[in-house]
KOLSE-838007 format. One record per residue: x negated, y negated, z negated of N, C-alpha, C in turn. Coordinates in steps of 0.001 Angstrom, whole numbers. Layout:
R     n.c1     n.c2     n.c3    ca.c1    ca.c2    ca.c3     c.c1     c.c2     c.c3
R        X        Y        Z        X        Y        Z        X        Y        Z
...
% end
This chain:
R     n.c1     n.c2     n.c3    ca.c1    ca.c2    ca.c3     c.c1     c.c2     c.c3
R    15413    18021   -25961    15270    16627   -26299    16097    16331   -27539
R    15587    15388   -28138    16329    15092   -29769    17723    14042   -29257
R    18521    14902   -29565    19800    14004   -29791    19575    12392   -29916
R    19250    12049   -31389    19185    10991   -31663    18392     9806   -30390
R    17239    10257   -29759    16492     9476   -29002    17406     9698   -28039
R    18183    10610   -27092    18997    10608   -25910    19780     9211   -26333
R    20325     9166   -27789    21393     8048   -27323    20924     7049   -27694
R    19396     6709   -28550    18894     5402   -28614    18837     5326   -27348
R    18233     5892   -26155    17852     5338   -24868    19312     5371   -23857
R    20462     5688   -24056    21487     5789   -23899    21531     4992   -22664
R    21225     3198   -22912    21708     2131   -22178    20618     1989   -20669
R    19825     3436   -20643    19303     3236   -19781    19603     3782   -18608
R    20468     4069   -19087    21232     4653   -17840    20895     6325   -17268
R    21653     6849   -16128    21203     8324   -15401    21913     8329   -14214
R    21545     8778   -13971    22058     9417   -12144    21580    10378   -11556
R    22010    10697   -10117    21145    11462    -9280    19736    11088    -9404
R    18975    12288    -9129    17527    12056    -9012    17614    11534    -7753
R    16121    10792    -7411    15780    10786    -5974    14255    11128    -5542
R    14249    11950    -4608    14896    12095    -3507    16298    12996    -4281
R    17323    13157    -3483    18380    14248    -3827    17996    15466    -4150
R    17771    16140    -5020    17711    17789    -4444    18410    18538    -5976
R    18185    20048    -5537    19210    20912    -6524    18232    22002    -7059
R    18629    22110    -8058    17909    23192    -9210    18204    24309    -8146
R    17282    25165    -8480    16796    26491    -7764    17802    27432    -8108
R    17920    27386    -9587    18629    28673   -10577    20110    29113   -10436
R    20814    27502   -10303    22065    26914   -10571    22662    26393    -9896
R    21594    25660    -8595    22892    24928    -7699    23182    24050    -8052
R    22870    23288    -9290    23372    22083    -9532    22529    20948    -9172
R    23322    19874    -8689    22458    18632    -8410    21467    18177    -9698
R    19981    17801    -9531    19414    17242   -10226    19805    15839   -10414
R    19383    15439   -11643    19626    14043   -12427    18474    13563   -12974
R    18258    12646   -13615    17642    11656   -13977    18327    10643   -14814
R    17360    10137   -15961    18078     9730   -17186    16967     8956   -17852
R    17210     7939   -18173    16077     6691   -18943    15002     6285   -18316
R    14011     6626   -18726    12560     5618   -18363    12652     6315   -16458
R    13124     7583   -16102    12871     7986   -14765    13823     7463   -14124
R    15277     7473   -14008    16081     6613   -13809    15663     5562   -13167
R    15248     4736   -14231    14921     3399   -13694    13727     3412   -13016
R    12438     3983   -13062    11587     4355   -11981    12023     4452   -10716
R    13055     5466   -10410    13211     5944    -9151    13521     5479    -8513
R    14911     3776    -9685    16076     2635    -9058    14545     1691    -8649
R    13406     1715    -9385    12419      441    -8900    12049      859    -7414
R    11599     2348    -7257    11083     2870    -6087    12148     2366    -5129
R    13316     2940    -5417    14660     3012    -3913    14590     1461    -3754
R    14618      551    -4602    14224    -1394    -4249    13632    -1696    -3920
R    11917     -748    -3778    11068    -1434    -3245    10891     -890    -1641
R    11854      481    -1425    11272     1237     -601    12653      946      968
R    13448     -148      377    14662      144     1052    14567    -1821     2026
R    15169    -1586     3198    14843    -2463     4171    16296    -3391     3970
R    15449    -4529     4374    17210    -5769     4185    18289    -5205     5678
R    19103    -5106     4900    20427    -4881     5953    20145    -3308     6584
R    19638    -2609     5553    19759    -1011     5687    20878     -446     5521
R    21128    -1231     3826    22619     -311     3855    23909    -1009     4214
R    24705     -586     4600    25989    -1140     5553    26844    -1792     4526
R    27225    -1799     3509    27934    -1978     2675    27313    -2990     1372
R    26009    -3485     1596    25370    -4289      747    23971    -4607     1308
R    24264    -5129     3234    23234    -5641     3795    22008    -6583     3064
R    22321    -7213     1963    20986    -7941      964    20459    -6782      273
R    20692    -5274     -170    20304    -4969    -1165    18924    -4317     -568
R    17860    -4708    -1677    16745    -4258    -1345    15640    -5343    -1681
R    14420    -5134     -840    13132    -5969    -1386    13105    -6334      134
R    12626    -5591      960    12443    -6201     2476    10984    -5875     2550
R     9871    -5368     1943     8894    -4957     1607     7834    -5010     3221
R     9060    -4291     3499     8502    -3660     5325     8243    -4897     6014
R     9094    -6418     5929     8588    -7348     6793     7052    -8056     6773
R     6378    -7084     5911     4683    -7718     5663     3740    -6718     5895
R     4488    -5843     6856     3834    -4695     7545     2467    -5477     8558
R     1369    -5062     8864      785    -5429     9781      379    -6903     9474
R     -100    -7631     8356       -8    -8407     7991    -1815    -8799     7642
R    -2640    -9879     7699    -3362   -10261     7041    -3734   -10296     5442
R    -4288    -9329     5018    -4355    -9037     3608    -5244   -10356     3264
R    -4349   -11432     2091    -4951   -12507     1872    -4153   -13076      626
R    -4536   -14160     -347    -3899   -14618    -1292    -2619   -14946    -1207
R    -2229   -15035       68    -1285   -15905      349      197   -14390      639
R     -660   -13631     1145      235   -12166     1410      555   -11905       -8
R     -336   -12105     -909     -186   -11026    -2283      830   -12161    -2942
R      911   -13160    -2955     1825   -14171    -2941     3374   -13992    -2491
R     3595   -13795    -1304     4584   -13669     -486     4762   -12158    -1292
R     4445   -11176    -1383     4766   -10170    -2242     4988   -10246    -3767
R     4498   -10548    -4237     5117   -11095    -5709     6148   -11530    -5891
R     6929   -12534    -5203     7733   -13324    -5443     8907   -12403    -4643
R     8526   -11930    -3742     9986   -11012    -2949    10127    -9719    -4010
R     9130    -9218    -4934     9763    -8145    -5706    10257    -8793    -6787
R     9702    -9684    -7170    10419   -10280    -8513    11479   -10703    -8176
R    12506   -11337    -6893    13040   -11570    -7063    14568   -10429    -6527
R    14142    -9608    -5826    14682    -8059    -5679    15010    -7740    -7128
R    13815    -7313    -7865    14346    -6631    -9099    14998    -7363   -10172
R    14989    -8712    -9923    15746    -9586   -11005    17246    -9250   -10245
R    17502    -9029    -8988    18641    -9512    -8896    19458    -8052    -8532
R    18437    -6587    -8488    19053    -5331    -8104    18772    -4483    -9362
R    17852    -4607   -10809    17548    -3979   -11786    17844    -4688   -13023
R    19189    -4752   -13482    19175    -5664   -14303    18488    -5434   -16114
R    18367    -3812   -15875    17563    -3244   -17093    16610    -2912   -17291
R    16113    -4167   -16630    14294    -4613   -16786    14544    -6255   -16471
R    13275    -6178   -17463    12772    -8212   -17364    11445    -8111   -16546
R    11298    -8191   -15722     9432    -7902   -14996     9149    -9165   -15979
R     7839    -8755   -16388     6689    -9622   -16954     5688   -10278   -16319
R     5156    -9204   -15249     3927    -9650   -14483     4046    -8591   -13222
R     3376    -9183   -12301     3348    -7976   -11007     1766    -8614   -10511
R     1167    -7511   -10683     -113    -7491    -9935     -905    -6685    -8633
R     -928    -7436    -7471    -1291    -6772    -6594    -2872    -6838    -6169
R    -2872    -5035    -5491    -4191    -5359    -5436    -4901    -4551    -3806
R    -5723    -5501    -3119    -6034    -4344    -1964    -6741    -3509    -2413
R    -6656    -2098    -2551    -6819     -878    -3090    -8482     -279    -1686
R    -7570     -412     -557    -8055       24      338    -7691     -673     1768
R    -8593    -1795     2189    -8471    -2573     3175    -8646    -2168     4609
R    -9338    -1198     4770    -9668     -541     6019    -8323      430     6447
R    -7671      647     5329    -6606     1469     5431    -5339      810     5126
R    -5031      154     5208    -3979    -1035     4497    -3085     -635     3517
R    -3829     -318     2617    -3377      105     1259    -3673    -1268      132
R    -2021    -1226     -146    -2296    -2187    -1263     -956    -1747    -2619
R    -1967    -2018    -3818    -1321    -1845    -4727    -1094    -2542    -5801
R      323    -1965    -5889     1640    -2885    -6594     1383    -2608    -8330
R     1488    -3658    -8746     1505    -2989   -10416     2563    -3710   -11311
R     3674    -3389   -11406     4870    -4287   -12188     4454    -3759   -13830
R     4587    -5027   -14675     4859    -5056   -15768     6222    -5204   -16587
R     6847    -4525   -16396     8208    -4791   -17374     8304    -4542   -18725
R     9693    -5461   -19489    10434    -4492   -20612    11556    -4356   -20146
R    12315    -3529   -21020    13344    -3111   -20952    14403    -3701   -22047
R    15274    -4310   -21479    15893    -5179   -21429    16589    -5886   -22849
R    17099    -4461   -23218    17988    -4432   -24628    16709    -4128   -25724
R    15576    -3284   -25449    14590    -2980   -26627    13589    -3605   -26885
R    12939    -4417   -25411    11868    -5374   -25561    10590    -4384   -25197
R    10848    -2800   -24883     9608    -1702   -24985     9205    -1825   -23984
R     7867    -2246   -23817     7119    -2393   -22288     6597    -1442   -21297
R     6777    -1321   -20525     6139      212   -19216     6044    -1080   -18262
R     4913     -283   -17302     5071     -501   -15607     5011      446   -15013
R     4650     -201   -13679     4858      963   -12638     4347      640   -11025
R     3889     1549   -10642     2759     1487    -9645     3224     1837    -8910
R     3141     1019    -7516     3737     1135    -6228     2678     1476    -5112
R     2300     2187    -4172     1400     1854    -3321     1985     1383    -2090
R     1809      243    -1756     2430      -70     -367     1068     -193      243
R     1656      534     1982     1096      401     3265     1251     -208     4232
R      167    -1265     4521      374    -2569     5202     -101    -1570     6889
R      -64     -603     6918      -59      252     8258      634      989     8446
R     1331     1307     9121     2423     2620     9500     1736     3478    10478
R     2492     4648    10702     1643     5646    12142      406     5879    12122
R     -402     5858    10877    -1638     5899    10977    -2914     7357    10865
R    -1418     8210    10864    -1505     9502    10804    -1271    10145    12359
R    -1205     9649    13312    -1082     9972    14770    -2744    10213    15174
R    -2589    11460    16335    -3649    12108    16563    -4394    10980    17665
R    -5716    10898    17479    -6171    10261    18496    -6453    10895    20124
R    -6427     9973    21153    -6937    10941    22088    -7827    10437    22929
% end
């Protein structure tokens, strides 16, 4: 990677990857750095339950309480407004622009997420696609 672009994108931060895991070769923990970074911080916000973690019971989206839910204007509603206001207040190096949801697959309660952001300090726009499942267990054998 070119020097120069590592430290234009500098302010975007790095960390552990997620999920956790370790290079094969080396043993060393994998990382993550700029545009993935912040991917992975949108995923762990959207994917993490209110009062999961012990030490910052608000942090998160709460995503899961619209499990089992009536797929309707009013759901895609109630979802919009709980990620926008998650990532305004857990991603501060993104501005969301737009979030568009869509039932993908209704028989299967698949619905999908589409955030529009920039990034914060450059104004450079990405999104990012979520699939949430308005069904859980739906992989259990019938009998």
């Amino acid at each position: 990677m070119d020097n120069t672009a590592h430290k234009d994108n500098a302010f975007l931060g790095s960390g552990w990857a997620f999920p956790v895991s370790f290079s094969a070769d080396n043993h060393q923990l994998n990382l993550s750095a700029n545009e993935a970074n912040i991917n992975e911080s949108i995923n762990i916000i959207l994917n993490t339950r209110k009062c999961e973690r012990t030490l910052e019971a608000n942090f998160g989206s709460g995503l899961q309480q619209f499990m089992f839910r009536k797929i309707d204007s009013t759901l895609k509603g109630e979802i919009t407004e709980t990620i926008k206001f998650a990532l305004l207040r857990y991603e501060p190096r993104i501005l969301v622009q737009d979030i568009k949801v869509a039932a993908t697959d209704i028989t299967n309660g698949v619905i999908e997420i589409l955030i529009i952001y920039l990034y914060a300090q450059t104004n450079t726009r990405h999104n990012y696609v979520f699939p949430f499942y308005l069904k859980e267990g739906t992989n259990l054998a019938r009998k």
